[in-house]
C-alpha positions as CSV (number, residue, x, y, z in Angstrom):
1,X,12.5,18.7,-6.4
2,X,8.8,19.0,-6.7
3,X,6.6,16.0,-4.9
4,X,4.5,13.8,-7.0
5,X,1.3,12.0,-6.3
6,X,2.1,7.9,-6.3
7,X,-0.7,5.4,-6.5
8,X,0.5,1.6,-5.0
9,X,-1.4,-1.3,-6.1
10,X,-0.4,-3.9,-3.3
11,X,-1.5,-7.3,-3.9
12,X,-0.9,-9.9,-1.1
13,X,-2.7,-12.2,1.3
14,X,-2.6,-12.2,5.2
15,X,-2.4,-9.1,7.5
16,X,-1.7,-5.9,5.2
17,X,1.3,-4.1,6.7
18,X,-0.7,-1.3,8.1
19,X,2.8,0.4,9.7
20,X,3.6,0.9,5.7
21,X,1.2,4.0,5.7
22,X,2.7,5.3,8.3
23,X,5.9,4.7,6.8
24,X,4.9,5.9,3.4
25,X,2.9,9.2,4.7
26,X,0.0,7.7,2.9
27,X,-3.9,6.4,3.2
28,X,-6.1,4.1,1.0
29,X,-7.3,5.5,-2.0
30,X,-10.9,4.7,-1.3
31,X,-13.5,3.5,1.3
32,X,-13.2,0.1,-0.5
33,X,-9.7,0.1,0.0
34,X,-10.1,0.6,3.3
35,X,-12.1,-2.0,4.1
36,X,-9.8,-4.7,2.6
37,X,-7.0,-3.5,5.2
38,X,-9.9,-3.2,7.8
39,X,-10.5,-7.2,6.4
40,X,-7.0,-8.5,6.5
41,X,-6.2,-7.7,10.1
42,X,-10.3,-8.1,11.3
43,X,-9.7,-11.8,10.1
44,X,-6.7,-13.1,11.6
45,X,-6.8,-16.1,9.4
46,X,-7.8,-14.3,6.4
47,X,-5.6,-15.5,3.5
48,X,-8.0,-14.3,0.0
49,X,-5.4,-12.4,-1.9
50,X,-6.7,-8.8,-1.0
51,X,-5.4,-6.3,-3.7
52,X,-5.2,-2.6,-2.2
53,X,-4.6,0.8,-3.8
54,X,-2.8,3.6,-1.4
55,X,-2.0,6.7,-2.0
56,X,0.8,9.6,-1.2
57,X,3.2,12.2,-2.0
58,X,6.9,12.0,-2.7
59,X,9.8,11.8,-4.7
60,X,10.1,8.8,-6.9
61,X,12.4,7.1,-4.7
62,X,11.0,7.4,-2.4
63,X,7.9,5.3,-3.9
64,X,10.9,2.9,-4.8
65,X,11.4,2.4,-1.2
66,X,8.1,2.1,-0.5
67,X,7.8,-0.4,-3.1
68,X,10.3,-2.9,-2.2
69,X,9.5,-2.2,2.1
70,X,6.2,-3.7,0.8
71,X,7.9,-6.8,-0.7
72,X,9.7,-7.8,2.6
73,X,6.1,-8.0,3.6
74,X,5.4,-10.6,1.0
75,X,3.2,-7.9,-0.6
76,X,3.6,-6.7,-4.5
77,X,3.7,-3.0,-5.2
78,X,3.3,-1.8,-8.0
79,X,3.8,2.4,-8.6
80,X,1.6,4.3,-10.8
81,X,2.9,8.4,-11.1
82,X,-0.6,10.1,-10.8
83,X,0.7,13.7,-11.1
């Protein structure tokens, strides 16, 4: 099966799971993006709903896990195919 290119919106608040890119094999989509991680774990008490967009290659469940290893963060995921 051929990899795909996945997009996650994560919206949440707090300290963004930064072990999830690891996890997912994946990086933020832009210098913006990286600098609302960089925000949520610069600021330990930084609780402003932060969305994020990430990006990596896979199979689709593999997004699916992704997904839902973001919701036992208390972060939403939601997964948009980009190729």
């Amino acid at each position: 099966m051929r990899n795909k290119t996945f997009m996650l919106t994560c919206t949440g608040s707090g300290n963004f799971p930064i072990d999830m890119l690891r996890y997912a094999a994946g990086w933020p989509m832009t210098d913006l993006d990286a600098e609302r991680i960089h925000r949520t774990i610069e600021l330990p008490n930084y609780r402003k709903g932060v969305e994020v967009a990430i990006t990596f290659n896979g199979s689709m469940g593999h997004a699916l896990n992704v997904s839902e290893r973001f919701d036992s963060f208390g972060w939403v995921a939601v997964i948009t195919e980009l190729s």
